[in-house]
MIDOSE-1310 file (N, C-alpha, C; in nm, 2 decimals, decimal comma, always signed):
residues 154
xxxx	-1,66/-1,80/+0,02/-1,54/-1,86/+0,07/-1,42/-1,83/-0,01; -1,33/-1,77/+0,02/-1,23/-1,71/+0,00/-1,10/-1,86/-0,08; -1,06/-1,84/-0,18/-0,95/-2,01/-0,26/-0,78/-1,95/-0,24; -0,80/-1,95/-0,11/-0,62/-1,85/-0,07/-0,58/-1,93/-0,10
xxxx	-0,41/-1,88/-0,19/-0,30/-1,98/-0,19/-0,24/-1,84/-0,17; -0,05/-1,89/-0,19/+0,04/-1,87/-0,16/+0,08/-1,78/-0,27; +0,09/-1,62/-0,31/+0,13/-1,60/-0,41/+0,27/-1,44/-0,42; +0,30/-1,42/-0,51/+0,35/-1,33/-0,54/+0,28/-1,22/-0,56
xxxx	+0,25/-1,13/-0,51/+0,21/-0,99/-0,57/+0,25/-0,93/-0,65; +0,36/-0,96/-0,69/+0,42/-0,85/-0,77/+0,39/-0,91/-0,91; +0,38/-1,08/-0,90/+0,36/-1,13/-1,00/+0,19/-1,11/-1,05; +0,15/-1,11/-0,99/-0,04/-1,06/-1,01/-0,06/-0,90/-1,06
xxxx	+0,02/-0,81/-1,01/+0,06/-0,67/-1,07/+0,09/-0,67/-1,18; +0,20/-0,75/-1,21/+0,26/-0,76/-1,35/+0,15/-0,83/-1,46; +0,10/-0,91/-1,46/-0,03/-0,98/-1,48/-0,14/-0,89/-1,56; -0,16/-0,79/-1,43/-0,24/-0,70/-1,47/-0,20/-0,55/-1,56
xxxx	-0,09/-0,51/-1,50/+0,00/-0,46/-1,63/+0,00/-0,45/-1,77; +0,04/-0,58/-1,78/+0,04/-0,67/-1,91/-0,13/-0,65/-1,97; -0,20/-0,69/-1,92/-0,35/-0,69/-1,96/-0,39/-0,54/-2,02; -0,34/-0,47/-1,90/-0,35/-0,32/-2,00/-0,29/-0,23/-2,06
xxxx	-0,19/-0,30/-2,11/-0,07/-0,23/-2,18/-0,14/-0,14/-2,31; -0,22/-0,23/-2,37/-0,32/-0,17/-2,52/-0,39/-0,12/-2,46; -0,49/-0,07/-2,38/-0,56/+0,02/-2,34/-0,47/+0,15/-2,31; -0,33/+0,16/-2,25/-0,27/+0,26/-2,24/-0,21/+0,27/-2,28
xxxx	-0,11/+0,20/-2,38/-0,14/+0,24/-2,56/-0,22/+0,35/-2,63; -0,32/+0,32/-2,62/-0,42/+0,34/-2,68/-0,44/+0,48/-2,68; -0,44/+0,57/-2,52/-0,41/+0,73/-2,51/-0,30/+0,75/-2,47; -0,17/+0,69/-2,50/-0,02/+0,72/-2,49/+0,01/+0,72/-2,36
xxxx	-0,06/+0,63/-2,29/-0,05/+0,62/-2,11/+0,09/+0,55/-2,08; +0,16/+0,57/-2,00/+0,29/+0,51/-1,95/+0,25/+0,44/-1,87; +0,24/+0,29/-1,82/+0,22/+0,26/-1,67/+0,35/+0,22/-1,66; +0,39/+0,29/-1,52/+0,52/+0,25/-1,41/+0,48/+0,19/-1,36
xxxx	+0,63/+0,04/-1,36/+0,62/-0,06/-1,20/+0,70/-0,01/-1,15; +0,66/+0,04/-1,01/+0,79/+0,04/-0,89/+0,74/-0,05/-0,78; +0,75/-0,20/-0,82/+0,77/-0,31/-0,76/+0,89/-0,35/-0,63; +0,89/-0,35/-0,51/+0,97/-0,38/-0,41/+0,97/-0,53/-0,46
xxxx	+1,11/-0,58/-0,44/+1,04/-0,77/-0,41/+0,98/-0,76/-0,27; +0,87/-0,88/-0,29/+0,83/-0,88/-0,19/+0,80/-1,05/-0,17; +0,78/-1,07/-0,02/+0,77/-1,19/-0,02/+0,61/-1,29/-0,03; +0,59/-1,40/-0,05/+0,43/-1,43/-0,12/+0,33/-1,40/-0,01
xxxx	+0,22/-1,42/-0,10/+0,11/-1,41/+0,10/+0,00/-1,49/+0,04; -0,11/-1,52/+0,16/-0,18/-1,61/+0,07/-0,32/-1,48/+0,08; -0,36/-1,56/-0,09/-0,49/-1,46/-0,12/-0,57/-1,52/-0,24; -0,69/-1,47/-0,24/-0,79/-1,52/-0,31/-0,69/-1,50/-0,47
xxxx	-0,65/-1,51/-0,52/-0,57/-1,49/-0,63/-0,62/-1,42/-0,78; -0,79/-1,47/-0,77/-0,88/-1,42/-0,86/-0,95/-1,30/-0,83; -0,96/-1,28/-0,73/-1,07/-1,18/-0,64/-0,91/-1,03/-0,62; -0,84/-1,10/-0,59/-0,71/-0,96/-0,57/-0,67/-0,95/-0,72
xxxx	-0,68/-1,02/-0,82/-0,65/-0,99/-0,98/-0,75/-0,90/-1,01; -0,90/-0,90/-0,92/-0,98/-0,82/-0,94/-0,94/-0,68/-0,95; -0,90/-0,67/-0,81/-0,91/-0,51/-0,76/-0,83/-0,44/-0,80; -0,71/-0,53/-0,84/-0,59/-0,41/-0,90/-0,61/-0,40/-1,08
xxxx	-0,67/-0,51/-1,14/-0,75/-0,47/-1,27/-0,82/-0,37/-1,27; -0,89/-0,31/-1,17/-1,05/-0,25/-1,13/-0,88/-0,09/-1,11; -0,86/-0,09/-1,03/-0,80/+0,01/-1,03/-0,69/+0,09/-1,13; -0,62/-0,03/-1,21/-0,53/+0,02/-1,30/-0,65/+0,13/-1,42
xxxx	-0,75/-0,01/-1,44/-0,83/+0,00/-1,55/-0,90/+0,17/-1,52; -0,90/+0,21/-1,41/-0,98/+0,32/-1,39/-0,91/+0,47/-1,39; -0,76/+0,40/-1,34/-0,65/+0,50/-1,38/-0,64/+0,53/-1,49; -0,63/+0,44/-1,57/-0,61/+0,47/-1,74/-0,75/+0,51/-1,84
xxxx	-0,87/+0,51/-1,73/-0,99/+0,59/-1,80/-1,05/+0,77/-1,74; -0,94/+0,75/-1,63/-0,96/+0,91/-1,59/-0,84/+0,97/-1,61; -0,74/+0,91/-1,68/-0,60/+0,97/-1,71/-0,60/+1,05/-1,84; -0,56/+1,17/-1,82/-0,52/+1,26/-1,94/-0,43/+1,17/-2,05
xxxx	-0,45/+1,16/-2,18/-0,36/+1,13/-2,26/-0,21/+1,18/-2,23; -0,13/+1,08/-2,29/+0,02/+1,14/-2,27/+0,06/+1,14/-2,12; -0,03/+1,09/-2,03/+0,03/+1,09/-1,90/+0,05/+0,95/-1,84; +0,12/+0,93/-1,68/+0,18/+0,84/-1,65/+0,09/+0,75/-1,53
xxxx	+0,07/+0,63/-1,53/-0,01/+0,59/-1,39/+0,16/+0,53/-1,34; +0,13/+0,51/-1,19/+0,23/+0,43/-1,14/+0,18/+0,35/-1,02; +0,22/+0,18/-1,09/+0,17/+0,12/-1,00/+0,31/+0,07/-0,87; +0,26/+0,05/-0,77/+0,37/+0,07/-0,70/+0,33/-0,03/-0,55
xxxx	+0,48/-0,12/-0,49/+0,41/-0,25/-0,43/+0,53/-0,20/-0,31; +0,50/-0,21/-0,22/+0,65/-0,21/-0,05/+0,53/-0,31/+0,01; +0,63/-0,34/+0,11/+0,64/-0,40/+0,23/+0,64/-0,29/+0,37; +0,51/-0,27/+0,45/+0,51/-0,21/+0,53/+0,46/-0,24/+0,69
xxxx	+0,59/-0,32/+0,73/+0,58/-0,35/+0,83/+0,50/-0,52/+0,86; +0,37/-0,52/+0,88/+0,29/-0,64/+0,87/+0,24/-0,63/+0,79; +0,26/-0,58/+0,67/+0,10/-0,58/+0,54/+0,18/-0,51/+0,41; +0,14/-0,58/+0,32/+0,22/-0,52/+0,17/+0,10/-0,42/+0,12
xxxx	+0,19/-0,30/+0,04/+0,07/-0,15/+0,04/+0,15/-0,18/-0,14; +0,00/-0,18/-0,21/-0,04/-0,19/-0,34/-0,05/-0,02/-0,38; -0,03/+0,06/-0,45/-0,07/+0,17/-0,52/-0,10/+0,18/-0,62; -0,21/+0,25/-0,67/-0,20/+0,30/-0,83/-0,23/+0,45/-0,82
xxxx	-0,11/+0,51/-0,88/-0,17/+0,65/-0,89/-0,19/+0,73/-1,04; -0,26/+0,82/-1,02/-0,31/+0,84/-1,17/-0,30/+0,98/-1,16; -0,32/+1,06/-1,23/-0,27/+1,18/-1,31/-0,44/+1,26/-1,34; -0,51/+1,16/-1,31/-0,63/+1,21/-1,35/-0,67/+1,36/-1,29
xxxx	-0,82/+1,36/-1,37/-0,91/+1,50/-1,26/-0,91/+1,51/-1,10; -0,91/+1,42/-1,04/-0,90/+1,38/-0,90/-1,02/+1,38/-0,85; -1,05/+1,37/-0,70/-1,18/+1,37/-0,70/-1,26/+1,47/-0,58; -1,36/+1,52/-0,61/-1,34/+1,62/-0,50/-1,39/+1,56/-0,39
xxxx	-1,35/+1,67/-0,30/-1,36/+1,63/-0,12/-1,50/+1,63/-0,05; -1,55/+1,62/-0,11/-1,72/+1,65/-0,13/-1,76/+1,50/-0,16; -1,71/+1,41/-0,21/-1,69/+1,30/-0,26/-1,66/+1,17/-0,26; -1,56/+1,23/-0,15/-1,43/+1,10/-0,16/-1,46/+1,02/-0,05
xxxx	-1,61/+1,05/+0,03/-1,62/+0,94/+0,11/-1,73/+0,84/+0,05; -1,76/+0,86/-0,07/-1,89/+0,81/-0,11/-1,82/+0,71/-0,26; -1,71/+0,71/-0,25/-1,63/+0,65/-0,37/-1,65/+0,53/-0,37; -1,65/+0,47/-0,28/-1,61/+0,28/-0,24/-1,80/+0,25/-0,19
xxxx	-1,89/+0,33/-0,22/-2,05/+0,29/-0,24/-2,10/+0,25/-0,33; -2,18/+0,18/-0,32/-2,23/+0,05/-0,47/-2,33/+0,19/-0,54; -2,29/+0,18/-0,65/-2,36/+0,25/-0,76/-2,30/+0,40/-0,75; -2,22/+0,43/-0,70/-2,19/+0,59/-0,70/-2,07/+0,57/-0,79
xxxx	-2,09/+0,74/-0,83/-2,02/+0,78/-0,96/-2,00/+0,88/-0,90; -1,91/+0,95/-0,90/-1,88/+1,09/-0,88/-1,96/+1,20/-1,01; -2,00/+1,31/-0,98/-2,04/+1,41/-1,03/-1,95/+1,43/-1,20; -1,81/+1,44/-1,17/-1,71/+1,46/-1,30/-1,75/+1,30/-1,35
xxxx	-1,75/+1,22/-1,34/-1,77/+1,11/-1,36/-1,91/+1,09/-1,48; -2,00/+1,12/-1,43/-2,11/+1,13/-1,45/-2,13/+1,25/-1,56; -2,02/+1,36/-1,59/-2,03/+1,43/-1,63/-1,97/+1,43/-1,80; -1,87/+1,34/-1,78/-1,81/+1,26/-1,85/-1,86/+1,20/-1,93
xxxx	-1,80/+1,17/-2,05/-1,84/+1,05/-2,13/-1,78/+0,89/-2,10; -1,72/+0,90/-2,03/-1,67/+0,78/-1,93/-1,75/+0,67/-1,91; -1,79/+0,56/-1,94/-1,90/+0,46/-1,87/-1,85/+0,37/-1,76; -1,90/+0,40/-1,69/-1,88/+0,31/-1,55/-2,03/+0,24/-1,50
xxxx	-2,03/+0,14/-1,40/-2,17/+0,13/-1,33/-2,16/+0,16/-1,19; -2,02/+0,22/-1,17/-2,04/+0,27/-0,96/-2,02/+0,16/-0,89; -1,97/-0,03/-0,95/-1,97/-0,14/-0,90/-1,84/-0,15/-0,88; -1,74/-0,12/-0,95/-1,55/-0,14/-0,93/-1,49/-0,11/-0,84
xxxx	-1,52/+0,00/-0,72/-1,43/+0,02/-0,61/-1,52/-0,01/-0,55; -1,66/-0,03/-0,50/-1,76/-0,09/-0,40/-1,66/-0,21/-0,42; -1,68/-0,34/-0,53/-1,65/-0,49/-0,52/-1,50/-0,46/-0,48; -1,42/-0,36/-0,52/-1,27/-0,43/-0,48/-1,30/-0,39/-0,31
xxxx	-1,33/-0,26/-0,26/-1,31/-0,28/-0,11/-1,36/-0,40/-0,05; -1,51/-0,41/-0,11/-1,54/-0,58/-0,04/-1,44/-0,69/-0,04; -1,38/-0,70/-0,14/-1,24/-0,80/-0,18/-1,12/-0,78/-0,08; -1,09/-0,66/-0,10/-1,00/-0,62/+0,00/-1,03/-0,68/+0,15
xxxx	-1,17/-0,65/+0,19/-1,22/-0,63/+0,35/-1,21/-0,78/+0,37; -1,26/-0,88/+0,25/-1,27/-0,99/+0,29/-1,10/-1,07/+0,34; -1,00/-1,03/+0,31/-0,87/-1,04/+0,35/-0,85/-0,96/+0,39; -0,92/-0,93/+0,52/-0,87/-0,84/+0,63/-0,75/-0,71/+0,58
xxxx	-0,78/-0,68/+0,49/-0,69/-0,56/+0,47/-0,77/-0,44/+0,44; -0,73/-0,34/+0,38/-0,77/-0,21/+0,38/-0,78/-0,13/+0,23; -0,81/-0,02/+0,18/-0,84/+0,03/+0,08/-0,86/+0,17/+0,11; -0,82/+0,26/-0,01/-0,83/+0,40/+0,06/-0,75/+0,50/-0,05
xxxx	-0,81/+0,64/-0,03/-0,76/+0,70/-0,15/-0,72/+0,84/-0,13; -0,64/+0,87/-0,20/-0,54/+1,01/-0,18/-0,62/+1,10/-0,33; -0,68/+1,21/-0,28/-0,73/+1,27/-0,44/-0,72/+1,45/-0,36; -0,69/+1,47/-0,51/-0,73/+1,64/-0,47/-0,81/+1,64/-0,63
xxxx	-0,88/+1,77/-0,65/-0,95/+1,82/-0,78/-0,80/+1,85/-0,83; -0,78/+1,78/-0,98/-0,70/+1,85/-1,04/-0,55/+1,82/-1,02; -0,54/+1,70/-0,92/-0,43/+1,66/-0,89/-0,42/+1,49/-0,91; -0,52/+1,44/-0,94/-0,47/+1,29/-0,99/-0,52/+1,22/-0,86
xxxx	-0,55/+1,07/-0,83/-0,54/+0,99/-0,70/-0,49/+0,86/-0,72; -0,45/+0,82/-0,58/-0,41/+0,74/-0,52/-0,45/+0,65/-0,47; -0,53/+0,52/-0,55/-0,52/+0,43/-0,42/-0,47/+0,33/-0,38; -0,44/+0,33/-0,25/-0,38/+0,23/-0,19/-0,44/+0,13/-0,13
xxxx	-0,38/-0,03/-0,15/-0,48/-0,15/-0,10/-0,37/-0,19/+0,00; -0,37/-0,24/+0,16/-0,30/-0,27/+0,19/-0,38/-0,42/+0,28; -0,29/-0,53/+0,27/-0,29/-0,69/+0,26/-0,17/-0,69/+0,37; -0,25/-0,78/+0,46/-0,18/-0,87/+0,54/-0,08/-0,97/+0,49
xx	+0,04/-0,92/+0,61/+0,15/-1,07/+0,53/+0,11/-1,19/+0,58; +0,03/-1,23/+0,71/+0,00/-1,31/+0,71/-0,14/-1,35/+0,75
């Protein structure tokens, strides 16, 4: 059962931000807000702190040092579109439908010294789906990705 209240997004971004400032620190990572104001909506408030933790956190583990993630919030139409984009390896197209599957890692992933368990974007899509919204991702090899969570305004 889903504990919706009334909240600011931008303020739960920033939140999360904040949390991982010393992690990207840490390989000289820049994170960008390009925050819209936006107006509140109601949402699990713990479970959506999830998924954009789950996502920054993954930006700034497949991000080249010295590079930039950007998290990024609009208003589109009936639903506010969350982004994080990363600078990373990307992921290949061989791949990218099997990302949001419980226990999958991608190949470069796996290749990596990286530790993951394949649980972080399976749980955030379920989070996502359970507020009727959406999740989804923009990647090329070698080009970095994108994903976008998009939440109902009402």
């Amino acid at each position: 059962k889903l504990h919706k209240s009334s909240r600011d997004i931008n303020a739960v971004l920033k939140e999360v931000i904040k949390k991982y400032e010393f992690n990207a620190k840490q390989k000289n990572i820049k994170l960008e807000a390009q925050l819209e104001p936006l107006f509140s909506v109601k949402v699990d408030v713990d479970l959506i702190r999830q998924v954009f933790s789950n996502l920054v956190e993954n930006a700034i583990k497949y991000s080249p040092d010295g590079s930039t993630v950007v998290i990024a919030s609009q208003e589109n139409g009936e639903f506010i579109n969350v982004s994080v984009k990363d600078q990373g390896p990307g992921i290949a197209p061989d791949e990218v439908d099997n990302v949001f599957m419980k226990f999958y890692r991608s190949k470069a992933a796996k290749a990596s010294n990286i530790k993951g368990s394949g649980l972080g974007l399976y749980l955030s899509k379920y989070f996502v789906e359970l507020h009727d919204g959406k999740i989804g991702v923009e990647t090329a090899p070698s080009q970095g990705s994108k994903f976008t969570v998009q939440l109902p305004l009402s």
